[in-house]
DRENDO-1510 file (C-alpha; in Angstrom, 1 decimal, always signed):
<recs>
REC; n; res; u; v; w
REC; 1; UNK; -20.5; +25.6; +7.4 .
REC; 2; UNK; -17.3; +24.5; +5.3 .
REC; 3; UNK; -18.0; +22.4; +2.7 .
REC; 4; UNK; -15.6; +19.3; +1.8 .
REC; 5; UNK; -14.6; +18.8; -1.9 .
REC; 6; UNK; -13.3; +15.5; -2.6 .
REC; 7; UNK; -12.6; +13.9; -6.2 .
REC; 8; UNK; -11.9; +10.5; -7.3 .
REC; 9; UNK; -10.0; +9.3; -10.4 .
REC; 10; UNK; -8.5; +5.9; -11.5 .
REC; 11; UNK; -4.4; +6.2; -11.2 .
REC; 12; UNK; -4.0; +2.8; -12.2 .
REC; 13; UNK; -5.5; -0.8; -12.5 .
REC; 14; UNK; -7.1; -1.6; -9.4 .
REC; 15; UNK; -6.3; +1.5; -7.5 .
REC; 16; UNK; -8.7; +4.8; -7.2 .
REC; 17; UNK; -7.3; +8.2; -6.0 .
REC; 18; UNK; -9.7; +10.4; -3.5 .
REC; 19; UNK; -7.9; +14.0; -3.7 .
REC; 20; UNK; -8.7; +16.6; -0.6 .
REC; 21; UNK; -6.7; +20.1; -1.1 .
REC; 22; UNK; -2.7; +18.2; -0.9 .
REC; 23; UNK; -3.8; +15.1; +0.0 .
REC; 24; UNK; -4.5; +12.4; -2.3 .
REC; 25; UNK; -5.3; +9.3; -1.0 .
REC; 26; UNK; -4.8; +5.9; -3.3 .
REC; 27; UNK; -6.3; +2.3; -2.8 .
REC; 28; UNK; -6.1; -0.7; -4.0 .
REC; 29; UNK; -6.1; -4.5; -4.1 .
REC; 30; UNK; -2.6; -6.7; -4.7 .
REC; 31; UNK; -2.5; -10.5; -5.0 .
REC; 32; UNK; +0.8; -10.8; -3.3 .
REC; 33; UNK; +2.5; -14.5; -4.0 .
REC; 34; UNK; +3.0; -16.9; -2.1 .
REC; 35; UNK; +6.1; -18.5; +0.3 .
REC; 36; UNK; +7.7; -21.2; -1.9 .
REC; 37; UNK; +9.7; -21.7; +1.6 .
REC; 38; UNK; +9.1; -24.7; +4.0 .
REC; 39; UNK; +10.8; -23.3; +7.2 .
REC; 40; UNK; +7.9; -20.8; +6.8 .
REC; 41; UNK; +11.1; -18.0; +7.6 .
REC; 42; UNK; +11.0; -16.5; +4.7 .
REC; 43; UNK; +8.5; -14.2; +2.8 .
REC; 44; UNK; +7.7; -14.0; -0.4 .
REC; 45; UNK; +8.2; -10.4; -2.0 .
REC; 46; UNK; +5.3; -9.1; -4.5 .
REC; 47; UNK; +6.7; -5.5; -5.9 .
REC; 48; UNK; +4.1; -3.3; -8.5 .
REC; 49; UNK; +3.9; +0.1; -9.4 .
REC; 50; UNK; +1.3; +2.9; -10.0 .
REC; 51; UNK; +1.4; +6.1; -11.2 .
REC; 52; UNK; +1.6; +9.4; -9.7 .
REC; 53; UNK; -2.0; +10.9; -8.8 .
REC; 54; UNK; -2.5; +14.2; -10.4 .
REC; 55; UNK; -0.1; +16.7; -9.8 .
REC; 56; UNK; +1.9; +14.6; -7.5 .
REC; 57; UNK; +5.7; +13.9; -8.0 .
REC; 58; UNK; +8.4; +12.9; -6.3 .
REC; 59; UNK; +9.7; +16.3; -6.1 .
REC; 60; UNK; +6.5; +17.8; -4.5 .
REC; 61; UNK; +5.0; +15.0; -2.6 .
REC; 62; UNK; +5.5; +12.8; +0.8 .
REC; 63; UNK; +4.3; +10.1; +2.3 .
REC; 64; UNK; +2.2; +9.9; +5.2 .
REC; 65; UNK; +1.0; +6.8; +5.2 .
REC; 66; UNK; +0.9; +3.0; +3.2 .
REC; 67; UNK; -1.8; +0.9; +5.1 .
REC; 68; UNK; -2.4; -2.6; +4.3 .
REC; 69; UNK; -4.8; -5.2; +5.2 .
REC; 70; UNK; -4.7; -8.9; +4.4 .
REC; 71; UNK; -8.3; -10.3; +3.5 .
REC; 72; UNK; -8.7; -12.9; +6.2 .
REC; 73; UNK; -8.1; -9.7; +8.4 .
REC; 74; UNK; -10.5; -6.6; +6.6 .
REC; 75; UNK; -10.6; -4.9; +10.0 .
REC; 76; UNK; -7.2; -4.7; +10.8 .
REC; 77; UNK; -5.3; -1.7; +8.9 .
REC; 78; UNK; -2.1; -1.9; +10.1 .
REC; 79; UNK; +0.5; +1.3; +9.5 .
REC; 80; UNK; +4.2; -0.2; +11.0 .
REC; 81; UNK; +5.8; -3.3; +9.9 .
REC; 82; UNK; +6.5; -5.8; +12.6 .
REC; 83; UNK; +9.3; -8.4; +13.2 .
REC; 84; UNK; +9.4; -11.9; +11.4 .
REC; 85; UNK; +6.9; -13.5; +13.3 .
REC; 86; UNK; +3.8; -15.9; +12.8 .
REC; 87; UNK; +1.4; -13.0; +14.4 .
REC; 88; UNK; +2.4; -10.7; +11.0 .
REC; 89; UNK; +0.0; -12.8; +9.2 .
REC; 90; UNK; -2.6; -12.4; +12.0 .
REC; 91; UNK; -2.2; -8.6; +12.4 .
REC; 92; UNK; -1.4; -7.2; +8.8 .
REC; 93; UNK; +2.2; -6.0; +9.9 .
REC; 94; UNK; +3.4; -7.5; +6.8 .
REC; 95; UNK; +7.2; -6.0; +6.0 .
REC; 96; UNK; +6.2; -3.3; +2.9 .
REC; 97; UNK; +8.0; -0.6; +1.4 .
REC; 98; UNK; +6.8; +2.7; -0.5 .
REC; 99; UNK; +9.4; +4.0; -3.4 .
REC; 100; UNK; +9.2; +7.1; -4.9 .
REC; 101; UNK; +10.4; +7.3; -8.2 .
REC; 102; UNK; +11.3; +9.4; -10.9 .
REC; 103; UNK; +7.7; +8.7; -13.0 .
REC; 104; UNK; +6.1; +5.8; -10.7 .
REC; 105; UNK; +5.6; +4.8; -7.1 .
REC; 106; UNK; +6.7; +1.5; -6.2 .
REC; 107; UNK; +4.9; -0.3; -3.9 .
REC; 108; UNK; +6.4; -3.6; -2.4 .
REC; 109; UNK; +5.2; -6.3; +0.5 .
REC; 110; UNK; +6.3; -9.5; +1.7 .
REC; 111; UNK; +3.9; -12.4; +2.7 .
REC; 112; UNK; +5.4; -15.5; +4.9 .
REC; 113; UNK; +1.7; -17.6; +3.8 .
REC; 114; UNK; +2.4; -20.4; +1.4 .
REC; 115; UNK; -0.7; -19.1; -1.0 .
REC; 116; UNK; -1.6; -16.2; -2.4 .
REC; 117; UNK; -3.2; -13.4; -0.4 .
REC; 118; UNK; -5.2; -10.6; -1.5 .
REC; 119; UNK; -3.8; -7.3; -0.1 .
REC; 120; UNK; -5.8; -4.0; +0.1 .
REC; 121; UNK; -3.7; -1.3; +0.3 .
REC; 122; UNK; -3.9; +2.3; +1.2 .
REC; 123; UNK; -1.2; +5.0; +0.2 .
REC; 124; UNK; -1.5; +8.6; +1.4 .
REC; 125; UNK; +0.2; +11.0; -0.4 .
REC; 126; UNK; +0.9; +14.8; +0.9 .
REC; 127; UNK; +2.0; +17.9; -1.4 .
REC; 128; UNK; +4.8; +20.0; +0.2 .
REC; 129; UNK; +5.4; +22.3; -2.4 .
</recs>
């Protein structure tokens, strides 16, 4: 029977960091802002960073994945972004963007809503080398 290790740590406010062999796996909450638009076209962009888990850089390290969820939607966890549509809000497709820098990883979404939503976020991280 193989046993699973898994740690947790905190990488940064809000966010915690499961670790399995050369994965590590970060989540967290965002309040993104809100839409100051009225045609409702265009989003409003919330950027924030967090650190590097553990022995994770941007010189070893890829990204597998950056799931998000809105929380009028806590089931949905969607992976793609989808086009500029009213049914983004419904289905978590929110445009976002993962940046791996030199000492942080910046982490950006839009949200078209004209108020604040809470986003939970998951980021998974692989080792290469």
């Amino acid at each position: 029977m193989a046993m699973l290790l898994v740690t947790t740590s905190k990488t940064a406010t809000g966010s915690n960091v499961i670790y399995h062999d050369d994965v590590a796996i970060i989540t967290g909450d965002k309040t993104l802002d809100a839409n100051s638009s009225s045609s409702g076209q265009e989003y409003a962009q919330t950027t924030w960073n967090i650190e590097y888990p553990t022995g994770f850089s941007k010189n070893n390290c890829i990204v597998l994945a950056f799931q998000g969820g809105l929380e009028t939607n806590l089931r949905v966890g969607a992976y793609g972004t989808g086009p500029v549509t009213s049914t983004n809000f419904v289905n978590a497709t929110l445009p976002r963007t993962v940046v791996l820098w030199d000492d942080l990883i910046n982490l950006e979404c839009w949200n078209p809503a004209a108020s604040t939503k809470t986003y939970h976020y998951k980021l998974v991280l692989l080792k290469i080398s």
